[in-house]
MDTraj code that builds the backbone (N, CA, C; nanometers):
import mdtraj as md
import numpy as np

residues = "UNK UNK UNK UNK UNK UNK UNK UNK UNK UNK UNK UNK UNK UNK UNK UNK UNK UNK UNK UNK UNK UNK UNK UNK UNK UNK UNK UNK UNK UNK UNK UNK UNK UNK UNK UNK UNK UNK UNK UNK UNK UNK UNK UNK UNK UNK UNK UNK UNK UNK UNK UNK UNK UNK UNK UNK UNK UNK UNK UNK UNK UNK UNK UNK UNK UNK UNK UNK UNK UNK UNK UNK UNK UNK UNK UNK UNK UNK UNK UNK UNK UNK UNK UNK UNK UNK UNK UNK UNK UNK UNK UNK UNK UNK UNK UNK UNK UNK UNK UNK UNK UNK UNK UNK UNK UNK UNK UNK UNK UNK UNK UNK UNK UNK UNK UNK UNK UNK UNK UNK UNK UNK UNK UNK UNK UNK UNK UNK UNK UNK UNK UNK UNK UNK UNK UNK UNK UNK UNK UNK UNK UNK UNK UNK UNK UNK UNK UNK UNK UNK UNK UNK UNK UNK UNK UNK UNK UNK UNK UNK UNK UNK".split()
xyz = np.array([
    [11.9604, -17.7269, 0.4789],
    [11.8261, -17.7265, 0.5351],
    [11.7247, -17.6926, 0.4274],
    [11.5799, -17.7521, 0.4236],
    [11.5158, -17.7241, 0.3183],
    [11.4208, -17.6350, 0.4017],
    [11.3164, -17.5688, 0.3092],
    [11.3181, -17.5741, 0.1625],
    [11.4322, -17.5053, 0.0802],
    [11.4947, -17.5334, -0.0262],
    [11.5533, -17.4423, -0.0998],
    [11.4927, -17.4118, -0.2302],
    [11.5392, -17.2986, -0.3021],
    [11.5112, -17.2664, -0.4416],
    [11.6083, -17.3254, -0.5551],
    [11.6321, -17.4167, -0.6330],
    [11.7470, -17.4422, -0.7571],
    [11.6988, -17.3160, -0.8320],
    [11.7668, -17.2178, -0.8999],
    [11.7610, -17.1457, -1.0008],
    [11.8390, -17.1441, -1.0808],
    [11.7883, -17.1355, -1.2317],
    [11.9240, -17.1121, -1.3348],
    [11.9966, -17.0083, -1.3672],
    [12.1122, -16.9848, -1.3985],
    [12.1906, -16.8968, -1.3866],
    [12.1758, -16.8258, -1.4956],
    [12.1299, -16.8224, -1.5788],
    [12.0343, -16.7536, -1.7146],
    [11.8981, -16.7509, -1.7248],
    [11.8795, -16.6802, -1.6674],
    [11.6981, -16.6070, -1.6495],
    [11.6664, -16.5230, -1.7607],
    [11.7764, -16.5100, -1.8918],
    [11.7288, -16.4300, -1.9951],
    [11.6080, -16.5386, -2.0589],
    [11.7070, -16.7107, -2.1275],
    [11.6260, -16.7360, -2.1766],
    [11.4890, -16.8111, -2.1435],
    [11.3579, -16.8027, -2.1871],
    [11.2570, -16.8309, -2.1362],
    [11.2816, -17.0339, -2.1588],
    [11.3367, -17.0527, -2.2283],
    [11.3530, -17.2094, -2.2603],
    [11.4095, -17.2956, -2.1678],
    [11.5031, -17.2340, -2.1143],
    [11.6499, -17.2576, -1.9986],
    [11.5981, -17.1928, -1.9008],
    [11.5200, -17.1489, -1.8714],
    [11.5066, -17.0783, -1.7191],
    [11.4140, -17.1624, -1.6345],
    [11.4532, -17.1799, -1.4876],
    [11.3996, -17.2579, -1.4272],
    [11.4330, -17.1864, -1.2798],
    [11.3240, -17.1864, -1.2005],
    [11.2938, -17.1757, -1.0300],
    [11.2558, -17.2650, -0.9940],
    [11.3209, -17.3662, -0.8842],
    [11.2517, -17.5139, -0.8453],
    [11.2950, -17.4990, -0.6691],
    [11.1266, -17.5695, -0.6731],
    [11.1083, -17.5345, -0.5045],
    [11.1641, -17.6487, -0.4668],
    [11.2364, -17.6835, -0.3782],
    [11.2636, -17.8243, -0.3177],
    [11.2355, -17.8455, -0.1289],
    [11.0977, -17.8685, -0.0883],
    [11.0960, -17.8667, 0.0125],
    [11.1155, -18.0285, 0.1084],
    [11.1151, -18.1113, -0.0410],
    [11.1392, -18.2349, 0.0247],
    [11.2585, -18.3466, -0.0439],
    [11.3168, -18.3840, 0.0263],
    [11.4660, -18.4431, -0.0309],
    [11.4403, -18.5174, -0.1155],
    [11.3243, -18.5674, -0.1463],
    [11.2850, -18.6683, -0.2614],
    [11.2587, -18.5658, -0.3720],
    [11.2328, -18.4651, -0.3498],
    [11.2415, -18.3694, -0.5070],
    [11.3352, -18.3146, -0.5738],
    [11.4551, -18.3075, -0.5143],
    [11.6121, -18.2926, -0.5424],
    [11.5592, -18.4358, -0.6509],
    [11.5611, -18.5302, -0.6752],
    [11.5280, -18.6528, -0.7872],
    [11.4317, -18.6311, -0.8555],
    [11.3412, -18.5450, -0.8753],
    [11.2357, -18.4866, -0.9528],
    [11.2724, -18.3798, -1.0409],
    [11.3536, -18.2680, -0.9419],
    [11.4488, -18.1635, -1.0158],
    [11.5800, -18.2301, -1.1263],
    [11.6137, -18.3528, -1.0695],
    [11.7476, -18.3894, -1.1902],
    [11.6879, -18.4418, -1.3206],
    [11.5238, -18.4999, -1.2765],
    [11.4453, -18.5846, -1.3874],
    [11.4030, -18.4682, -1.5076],
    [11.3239, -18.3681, -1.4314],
    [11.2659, -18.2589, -1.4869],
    [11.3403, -18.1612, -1.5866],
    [11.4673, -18.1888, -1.4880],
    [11.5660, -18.0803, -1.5563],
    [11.6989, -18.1571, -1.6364],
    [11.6744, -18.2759, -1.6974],
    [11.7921, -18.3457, -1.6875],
    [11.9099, -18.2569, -1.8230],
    [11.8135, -18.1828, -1.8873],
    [11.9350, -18.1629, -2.0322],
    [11.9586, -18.0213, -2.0259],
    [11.9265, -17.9512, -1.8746],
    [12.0123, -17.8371, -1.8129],
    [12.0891, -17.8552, -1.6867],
    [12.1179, -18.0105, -1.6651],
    [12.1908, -18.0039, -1.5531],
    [12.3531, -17.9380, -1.6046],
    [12.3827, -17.9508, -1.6627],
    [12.5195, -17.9150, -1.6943],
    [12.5421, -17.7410, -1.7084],
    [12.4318, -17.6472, -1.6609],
    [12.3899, -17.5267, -1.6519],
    [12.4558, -17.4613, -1.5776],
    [12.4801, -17.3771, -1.5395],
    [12.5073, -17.3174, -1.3902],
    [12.3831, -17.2988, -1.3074],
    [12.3835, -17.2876, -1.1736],
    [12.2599, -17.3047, -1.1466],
    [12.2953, -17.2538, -1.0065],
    [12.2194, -17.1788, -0.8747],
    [12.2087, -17.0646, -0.7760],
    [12.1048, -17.2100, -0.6630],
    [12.1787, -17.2239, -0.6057],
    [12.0710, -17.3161, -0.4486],
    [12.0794, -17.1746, -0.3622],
    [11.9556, -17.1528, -0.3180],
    [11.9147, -17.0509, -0.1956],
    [11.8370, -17.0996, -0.0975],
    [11.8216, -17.0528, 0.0030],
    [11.7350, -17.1004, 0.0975],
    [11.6310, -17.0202, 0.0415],
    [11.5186, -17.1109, 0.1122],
    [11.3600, -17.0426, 0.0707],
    [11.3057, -16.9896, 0.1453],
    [11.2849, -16.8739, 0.1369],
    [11.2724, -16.7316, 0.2441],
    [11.0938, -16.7094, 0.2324],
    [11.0100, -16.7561, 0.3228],
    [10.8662, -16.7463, 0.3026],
    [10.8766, -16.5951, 0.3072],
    [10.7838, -16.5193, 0.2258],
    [10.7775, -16.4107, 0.2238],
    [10.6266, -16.3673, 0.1770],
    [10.6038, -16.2245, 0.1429],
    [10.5089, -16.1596, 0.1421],
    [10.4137, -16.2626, 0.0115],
    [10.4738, -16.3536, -0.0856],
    [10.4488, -16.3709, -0.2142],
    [10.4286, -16.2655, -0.3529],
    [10.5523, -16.1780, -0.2594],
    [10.5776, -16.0699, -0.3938],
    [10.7136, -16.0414, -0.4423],
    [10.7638, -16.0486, -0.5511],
    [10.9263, -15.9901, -0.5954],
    [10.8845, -15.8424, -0.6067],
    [10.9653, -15.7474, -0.5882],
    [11.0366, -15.6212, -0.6156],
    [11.1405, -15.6025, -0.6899],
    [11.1043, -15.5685, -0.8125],
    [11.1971, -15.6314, -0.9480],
    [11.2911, -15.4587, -0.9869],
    [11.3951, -15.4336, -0.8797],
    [11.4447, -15.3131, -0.9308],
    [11.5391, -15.2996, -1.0349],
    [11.5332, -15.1885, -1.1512],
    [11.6189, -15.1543, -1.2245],
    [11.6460, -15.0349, -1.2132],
    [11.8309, -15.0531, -1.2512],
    [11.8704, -14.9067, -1.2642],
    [11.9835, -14.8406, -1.3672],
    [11.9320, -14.7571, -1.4469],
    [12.0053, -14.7373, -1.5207],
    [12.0582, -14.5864, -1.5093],
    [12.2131, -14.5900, -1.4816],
    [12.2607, -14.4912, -1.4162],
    [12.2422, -14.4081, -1.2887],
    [12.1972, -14.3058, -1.2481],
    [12.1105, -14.2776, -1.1513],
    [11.9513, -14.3080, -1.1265],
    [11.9362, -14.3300, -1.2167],
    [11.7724, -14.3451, -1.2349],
    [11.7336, -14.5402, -1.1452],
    [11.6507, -14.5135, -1.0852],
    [11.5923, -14.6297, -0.9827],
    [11.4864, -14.6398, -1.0123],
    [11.4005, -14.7667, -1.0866],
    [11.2687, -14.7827, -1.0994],
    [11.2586, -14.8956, -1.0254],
    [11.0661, -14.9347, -1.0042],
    [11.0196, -15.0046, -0.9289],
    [10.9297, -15.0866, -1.0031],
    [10.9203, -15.2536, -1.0316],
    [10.8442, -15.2838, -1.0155],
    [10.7620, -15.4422, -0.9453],
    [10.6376, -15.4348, -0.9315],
    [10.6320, -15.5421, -0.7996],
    [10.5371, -15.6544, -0.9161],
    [10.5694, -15.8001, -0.8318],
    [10.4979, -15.8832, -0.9467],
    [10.5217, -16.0240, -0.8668],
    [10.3675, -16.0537, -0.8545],
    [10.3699, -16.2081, -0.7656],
    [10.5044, -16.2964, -0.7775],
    [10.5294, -16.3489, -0.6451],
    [10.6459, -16.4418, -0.7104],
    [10.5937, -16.5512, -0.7924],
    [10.6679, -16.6354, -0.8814],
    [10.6578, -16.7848, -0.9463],
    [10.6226, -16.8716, -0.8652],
    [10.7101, -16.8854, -0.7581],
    [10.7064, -17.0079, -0.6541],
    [10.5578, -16.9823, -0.5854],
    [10.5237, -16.8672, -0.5617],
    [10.3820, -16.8718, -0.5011],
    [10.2694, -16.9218, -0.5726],
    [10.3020, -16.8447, -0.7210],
    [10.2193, -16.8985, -0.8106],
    [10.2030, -17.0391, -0.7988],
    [10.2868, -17.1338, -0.8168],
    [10.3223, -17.2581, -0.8236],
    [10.2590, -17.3244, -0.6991],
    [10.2849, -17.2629, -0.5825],
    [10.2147, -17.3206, -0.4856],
    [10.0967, -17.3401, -0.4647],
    [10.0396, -17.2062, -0.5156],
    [9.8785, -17.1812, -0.4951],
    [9.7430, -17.2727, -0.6482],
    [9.8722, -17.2805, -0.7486],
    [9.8580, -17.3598, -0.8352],
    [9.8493, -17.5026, -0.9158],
    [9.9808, -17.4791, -0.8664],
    [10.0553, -17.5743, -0.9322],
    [10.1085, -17.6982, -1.0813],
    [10.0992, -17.5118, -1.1566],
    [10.0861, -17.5185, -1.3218],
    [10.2255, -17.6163, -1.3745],
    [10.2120, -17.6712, -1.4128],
    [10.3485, -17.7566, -1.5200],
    [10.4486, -17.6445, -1.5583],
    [10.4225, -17.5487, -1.5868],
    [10.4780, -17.4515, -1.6385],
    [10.4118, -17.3119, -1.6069],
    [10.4909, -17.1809, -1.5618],
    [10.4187, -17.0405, -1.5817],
    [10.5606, -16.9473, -1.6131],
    [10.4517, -16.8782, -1.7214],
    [10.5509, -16.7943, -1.8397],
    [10.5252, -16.6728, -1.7605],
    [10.6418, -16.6326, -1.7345],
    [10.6743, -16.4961, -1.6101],
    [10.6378, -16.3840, -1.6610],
    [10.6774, -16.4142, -1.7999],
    [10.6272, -16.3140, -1.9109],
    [10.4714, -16.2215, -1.9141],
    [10.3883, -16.3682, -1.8471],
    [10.2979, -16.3186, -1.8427],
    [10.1951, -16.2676, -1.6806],
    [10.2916, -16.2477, -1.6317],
    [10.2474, -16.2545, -1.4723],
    [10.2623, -16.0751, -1.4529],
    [10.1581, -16.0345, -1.3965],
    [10.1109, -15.8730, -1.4049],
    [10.1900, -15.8290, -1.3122],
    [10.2436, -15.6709, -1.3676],
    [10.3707, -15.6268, -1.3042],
    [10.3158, -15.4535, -1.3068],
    [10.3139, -15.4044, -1.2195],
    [10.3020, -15.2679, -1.1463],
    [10.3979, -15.1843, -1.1098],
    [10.4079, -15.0872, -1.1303],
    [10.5033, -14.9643, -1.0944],
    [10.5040, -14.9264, -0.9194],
    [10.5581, -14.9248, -0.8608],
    [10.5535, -14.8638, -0.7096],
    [10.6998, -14.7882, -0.6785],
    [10.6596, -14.7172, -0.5784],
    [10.7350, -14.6227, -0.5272],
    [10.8910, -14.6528, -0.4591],
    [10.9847, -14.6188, -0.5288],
    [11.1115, -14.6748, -0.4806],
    [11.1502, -14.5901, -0.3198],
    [11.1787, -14.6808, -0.2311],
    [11.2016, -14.5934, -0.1419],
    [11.3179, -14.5037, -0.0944],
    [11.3970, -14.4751, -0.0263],
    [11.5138, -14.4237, -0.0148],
    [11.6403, -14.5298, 0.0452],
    [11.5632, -14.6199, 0.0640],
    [11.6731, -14.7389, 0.1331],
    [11.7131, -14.8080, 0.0332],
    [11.5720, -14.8584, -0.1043],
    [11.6694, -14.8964, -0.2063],
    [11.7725, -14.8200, -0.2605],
    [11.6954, -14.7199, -0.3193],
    [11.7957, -14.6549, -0.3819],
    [11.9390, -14.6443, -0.3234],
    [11.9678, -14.6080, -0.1422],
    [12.0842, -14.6131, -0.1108],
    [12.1222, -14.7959, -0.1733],
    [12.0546, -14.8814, -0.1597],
    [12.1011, -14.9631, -0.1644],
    [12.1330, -14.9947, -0.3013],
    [12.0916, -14.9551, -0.3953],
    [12.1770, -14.9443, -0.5187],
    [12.2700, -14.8364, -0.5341],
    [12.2525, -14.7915, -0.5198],
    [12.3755, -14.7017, -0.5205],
    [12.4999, -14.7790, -0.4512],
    [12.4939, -14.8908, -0.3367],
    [12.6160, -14.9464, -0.2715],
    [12.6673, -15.0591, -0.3986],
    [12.5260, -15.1056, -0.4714],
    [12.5994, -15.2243, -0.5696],
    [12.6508, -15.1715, -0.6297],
    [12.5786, -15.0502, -0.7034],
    [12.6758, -14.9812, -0.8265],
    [12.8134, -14.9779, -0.8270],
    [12.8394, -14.9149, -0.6335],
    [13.0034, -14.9032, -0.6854],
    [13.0508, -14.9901, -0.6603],
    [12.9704, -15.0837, -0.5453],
    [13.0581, -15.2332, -0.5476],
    [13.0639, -15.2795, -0.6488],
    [13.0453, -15.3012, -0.6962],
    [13.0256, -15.4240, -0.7997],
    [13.0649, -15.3450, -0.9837],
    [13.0982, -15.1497, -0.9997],
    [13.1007, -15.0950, -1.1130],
    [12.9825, -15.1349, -1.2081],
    [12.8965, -15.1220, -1.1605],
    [12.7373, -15.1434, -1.2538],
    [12.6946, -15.0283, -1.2467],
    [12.6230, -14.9425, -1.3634],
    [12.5752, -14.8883, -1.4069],
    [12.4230, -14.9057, -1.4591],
    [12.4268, -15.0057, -1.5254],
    [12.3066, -15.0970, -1.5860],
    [12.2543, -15.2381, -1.5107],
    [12.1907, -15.2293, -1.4512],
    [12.2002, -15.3505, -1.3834],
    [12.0148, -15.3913, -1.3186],
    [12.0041, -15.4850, -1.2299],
    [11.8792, -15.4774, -1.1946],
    [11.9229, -15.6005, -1.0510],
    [11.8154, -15.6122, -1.0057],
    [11.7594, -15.6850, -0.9208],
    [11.6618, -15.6732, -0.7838],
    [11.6440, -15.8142, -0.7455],
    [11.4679, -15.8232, -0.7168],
    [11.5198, -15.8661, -0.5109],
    [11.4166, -15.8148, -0.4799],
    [11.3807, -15.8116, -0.3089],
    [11.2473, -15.8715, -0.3161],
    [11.2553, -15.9271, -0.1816],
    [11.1475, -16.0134, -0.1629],
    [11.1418, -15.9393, 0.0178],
    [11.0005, -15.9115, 0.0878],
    [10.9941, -15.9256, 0.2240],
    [10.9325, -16.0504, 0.3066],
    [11.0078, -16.0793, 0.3667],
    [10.9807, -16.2046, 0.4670],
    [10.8434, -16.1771, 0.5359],
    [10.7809, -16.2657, 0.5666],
    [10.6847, -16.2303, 0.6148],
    [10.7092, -16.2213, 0.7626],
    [10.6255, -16.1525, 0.8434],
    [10.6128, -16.0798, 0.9756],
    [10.7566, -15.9968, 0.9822],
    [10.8173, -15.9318, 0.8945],
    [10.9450, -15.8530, 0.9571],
    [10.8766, -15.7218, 0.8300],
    [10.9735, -15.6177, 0.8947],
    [10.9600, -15.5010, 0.8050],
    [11.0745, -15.4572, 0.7167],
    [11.1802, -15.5617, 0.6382],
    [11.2589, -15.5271, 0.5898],
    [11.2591, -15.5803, 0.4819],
    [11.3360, -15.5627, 0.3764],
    [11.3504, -15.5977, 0.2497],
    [11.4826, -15.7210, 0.2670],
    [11.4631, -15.8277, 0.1571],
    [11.5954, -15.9374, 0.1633],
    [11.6206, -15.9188, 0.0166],
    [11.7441, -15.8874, -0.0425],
    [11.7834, -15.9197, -0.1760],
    [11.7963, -16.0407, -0.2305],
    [11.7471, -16.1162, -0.3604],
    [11.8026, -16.2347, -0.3966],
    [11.7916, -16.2571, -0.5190],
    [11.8351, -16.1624, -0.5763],
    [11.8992, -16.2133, -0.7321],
    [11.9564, -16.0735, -0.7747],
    [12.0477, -16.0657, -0.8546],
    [12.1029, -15.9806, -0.9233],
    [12.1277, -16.0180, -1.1269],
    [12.0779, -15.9378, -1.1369],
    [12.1524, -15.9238, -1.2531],
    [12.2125, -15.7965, -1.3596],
    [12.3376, -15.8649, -1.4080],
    [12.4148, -15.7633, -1.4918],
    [12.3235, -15.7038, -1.5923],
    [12.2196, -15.7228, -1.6619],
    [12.1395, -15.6662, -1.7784],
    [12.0089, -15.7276, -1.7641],
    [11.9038, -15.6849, -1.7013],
    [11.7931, -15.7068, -1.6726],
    [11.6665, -15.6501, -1.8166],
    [11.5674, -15.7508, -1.7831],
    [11.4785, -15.7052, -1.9002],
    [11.4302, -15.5882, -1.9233],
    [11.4282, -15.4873, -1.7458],
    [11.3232, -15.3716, -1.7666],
    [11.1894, -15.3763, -1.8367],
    [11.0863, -15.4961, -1.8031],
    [11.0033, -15.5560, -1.8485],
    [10.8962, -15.4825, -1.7620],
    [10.8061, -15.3711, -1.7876],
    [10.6661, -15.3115, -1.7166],
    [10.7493, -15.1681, -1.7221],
    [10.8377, -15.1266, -1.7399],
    [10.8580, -15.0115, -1.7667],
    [10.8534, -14.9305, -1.8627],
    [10.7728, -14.8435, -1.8895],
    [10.7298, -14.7859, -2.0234],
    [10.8307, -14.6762, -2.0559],
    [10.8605, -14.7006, -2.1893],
    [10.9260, -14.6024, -2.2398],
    [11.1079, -14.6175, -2.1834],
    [11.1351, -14.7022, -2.1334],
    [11.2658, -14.7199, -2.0867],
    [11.3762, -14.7046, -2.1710],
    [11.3591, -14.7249, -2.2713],
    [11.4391, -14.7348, -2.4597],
    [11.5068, -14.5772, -2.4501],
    [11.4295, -14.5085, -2.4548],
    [11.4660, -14.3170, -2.4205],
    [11.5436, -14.3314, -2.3288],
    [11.5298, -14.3886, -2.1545],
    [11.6795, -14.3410, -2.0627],
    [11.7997, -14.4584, -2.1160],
    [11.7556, -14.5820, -2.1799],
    [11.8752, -14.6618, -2.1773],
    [11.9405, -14.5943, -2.3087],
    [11.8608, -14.5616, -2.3758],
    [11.9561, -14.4329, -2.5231],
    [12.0224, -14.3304, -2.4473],
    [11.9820, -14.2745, -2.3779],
    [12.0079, -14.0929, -2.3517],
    [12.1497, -14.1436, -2.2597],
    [12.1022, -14.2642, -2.1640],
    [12.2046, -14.2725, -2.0473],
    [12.3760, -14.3819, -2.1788],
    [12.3663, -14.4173, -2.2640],
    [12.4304, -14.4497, -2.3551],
    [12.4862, -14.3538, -2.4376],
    [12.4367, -14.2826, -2.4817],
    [12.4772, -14.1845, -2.5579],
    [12.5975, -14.0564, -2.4797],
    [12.5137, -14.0250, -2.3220],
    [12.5978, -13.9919, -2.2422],
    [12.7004, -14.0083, -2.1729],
    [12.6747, -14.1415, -2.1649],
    [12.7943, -14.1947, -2.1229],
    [12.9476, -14.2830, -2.2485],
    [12.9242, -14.2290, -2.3336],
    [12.9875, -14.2410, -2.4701],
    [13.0384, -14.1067, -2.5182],
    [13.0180, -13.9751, -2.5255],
    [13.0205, -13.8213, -2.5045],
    [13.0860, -13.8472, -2.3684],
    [13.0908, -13.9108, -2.2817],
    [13.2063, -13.8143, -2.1391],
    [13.3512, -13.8852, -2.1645],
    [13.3172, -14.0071, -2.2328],
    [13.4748, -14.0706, -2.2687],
    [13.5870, -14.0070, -2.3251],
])
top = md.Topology()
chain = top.add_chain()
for i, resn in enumerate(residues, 1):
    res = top.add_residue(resn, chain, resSeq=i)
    for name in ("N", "CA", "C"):
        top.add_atom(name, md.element.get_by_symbol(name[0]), res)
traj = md.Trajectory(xyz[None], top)
């Protein structure tokens, strides 16, 4: 059922990274044109969850849970509809982690044995809950100041308990 999201399965690099809205079956042939010399990529189909038009980009390194919030792409894109937008440069804010994430990282951590890790929530619009949809093993920690100090201290410590 559409709409869906194509995403690439490497969101490190800015060259290779791609979010593609597909709300109409004729753009599945726009996405193979557009994207033809990363089809051989790995690549994430999701359903497209209308939401607030905000990600919640959490990282966590060790116990520590930060927050930060930053228009989605696809909204951008909608309200736009730039050839290209460098995520890099899309304004990102600190907010208050609540106690549900945090339980809720704390469940990936041990599912999954992550320590270092990140990922982003999106809220649907008219509901009051959070939806997860992306994870990753080593996230940029990109709007967090000074992060270099816990990813040292939480490294160093965890190298000393071995």
């Amino acid at each position: 059922r559409l709409p869906i999201v194509i995403k690439s399965h490497n969101q490190h690099d800015k060259y290779n990274r791609f979010n593609f809205l597909v709300q109409k079956i004729e753009e599945v042939d726009k996405f193979c044109v557009k994207y033809k010399n990363f089809l051989y990529y790995d690549v994430y189909i999701q359903k497209f969850i209308e939401c607030d038009g905000f990600e919640r980009k959490i990282y966590i390194i060790g116990d520590k849970v930060y927050g930060i919030i930053r228009e989605n792409p696809i909204y951008i894109y909608l309200r736009e509809k730039p050839e290209y937008i460098d995520v890099g440069l899309i304004k990102r804010e600190r907010f208050e982690v609540t106690e549900d994430i945090i339980q809720l990282s704390k469940i990936l951590s041990h599912g999954l044995n992550l320590k270092i890790f990140g990922f982003d929530l999106i809220q649907p619009i008219n509901q009051n809950k959070l939806f997860l949809v992306d994870l990753n093993d080593f996230p940029s920690f990109k709007g967090i100041p000074n992060i270099e100090n816990d990813m040292k201290n939480y490294i160093k410590n965890y190298i000393l308990a071995l």
